[in-house]
C-alpha positions as CSV (number, residue, x, y, z in Angstrom):
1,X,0.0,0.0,0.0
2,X,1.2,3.6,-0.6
3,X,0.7,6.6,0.9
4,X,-1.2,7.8,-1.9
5,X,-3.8,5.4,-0.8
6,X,-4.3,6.8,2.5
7,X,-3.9,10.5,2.7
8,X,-5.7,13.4,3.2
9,X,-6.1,15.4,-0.1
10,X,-7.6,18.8,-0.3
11,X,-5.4,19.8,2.2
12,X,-5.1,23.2,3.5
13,X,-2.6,25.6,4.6
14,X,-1.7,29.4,5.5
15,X,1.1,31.3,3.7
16,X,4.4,31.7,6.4
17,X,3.8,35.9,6.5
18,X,0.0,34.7,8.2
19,X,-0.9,35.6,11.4
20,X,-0.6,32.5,14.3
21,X,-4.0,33.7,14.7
22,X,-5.0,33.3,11.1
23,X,-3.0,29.6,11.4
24,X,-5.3,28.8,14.5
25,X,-8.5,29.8,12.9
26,X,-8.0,27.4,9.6
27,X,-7.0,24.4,12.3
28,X,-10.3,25.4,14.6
29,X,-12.1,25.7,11.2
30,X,-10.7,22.7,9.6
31,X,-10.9,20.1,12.9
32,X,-7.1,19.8,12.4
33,X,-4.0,19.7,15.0
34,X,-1.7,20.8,12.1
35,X,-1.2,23.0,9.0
36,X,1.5,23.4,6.0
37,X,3.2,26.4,5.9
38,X,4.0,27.5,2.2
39,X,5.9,30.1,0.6
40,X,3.9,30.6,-2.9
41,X,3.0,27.1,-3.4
42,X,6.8,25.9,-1.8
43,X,5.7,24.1,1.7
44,X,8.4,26.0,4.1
45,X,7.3,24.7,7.2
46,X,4.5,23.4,9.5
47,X,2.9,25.3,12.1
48,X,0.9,22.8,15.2
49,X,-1.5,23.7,18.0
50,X,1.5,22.8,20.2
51,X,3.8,25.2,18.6
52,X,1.0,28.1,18.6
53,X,0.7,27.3,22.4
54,X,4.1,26.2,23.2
55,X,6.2,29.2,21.3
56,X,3.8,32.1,21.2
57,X,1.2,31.7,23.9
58,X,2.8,30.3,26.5
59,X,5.7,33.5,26.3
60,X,2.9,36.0,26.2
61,X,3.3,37.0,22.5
62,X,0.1,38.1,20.5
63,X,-1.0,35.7,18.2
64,X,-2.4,38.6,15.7
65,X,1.0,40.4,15.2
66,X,3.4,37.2,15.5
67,X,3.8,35.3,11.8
68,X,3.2,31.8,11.2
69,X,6.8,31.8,10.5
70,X,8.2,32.9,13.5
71,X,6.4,29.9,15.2
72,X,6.2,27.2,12.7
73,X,8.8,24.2,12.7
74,X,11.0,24.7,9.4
75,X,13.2,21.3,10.0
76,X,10.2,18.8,8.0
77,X,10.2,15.7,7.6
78,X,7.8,15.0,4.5
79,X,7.2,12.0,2.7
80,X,6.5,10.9,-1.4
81,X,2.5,10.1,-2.0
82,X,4.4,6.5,-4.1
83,X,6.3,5.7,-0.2
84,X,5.5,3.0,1.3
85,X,3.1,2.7,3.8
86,X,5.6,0.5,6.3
87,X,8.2,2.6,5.3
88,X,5.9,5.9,6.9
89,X,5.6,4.2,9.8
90,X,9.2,4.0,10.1
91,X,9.8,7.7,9.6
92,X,7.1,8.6,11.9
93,X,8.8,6.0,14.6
94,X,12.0,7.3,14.0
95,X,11.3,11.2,13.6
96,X,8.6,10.9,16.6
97,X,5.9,12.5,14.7
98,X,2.3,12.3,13.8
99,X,1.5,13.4,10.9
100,X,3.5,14.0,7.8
101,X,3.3,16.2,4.5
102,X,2.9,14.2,1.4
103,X,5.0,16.5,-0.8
104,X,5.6,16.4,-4.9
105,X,7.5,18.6,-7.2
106,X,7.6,21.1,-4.0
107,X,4.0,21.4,-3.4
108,X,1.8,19.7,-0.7
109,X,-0.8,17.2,-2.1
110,X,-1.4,15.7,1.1
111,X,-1.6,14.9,4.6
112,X,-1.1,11.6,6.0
113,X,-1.0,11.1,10.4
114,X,-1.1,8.1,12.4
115,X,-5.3,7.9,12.4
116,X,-5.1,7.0,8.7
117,X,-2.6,4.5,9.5
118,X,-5.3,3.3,12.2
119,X,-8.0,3.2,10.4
120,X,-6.4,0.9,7.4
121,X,-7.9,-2.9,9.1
122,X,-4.0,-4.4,7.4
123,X,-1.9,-1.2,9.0
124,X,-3.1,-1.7,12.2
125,X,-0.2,-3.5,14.3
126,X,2.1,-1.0,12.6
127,X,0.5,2.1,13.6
128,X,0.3,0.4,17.0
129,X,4.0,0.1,16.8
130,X,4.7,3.5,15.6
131,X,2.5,5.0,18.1
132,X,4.4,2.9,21.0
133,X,8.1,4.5,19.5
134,X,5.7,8.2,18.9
135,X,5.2,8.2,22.3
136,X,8.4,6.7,24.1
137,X,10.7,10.0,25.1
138,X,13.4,10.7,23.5
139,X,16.6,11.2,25.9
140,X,19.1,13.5,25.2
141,X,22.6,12.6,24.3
142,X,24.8,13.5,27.7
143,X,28.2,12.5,26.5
């Protein structure tokens, strides 16, 4: 199976000079934890209700005047809609992430998390797996 088959199309996203506010309002809108960031039609980043909360409200900052790009996470990991399914559920276990941009030729034609992993009655264990090495923390290299 490929991630082609299982991905959310239609997908929608803010441009980075947005407003966290704006970003909020299409996740609230939308019923979604999570949107692409994009430059044009270049995905740049992704911007999460934890990053709205965790690097702009929790310091204070107003979330009309602060750009999606100032909060967003610009280190992606993105994935090909011809990957693997088993091979996503690697990258989300190894990454520690959720949900991942389908990306081709630059532009996002997708969105594919852990619940449409879930919901696929043959991906079932692996998402169960994935969410297992999701959750586990991560500990910090002390050496």
């Amino acid at each position: 199976m490929k991630v082609r088959d299982i991905m959310t199309q239609n997908v929608i996203s803010v441009d980075e000079e947005e407003s966290v506010l704006k970003a909020s309002q299409v996740m609230r809108d939308a019923n979604v934890g999570c949107v692409p960031v994009v430059r044009g039609d270049e995905l740049v980043g992704i911007i999460t209700d934890r990053d709205i909360v965790l690097r702009n409200v929790a310091d204070g900052e107003d979330v009309d005047n602060i750009s999606c790009k100032s909060v967003m996470t610009d280190d992606l990991v993105t994935c090909s809609p011809d990957m693997d399914v088993n091979e996503l559920t690697e990258l989300m276990s190894k990454h520690q992430i959720r949900r991942i941009p389908v990306v081709e030729n630059g532009k996002v034609i997708g969105m594919v998390s852990l619940g449409d992993l879930a919901t696929q009655r043959n991906m079932q264990d692996e998402a169960e797996e994935a969410l297992k090495n999701i959750s586990s923390p991560s500990m910090p290299d002390y050496q």
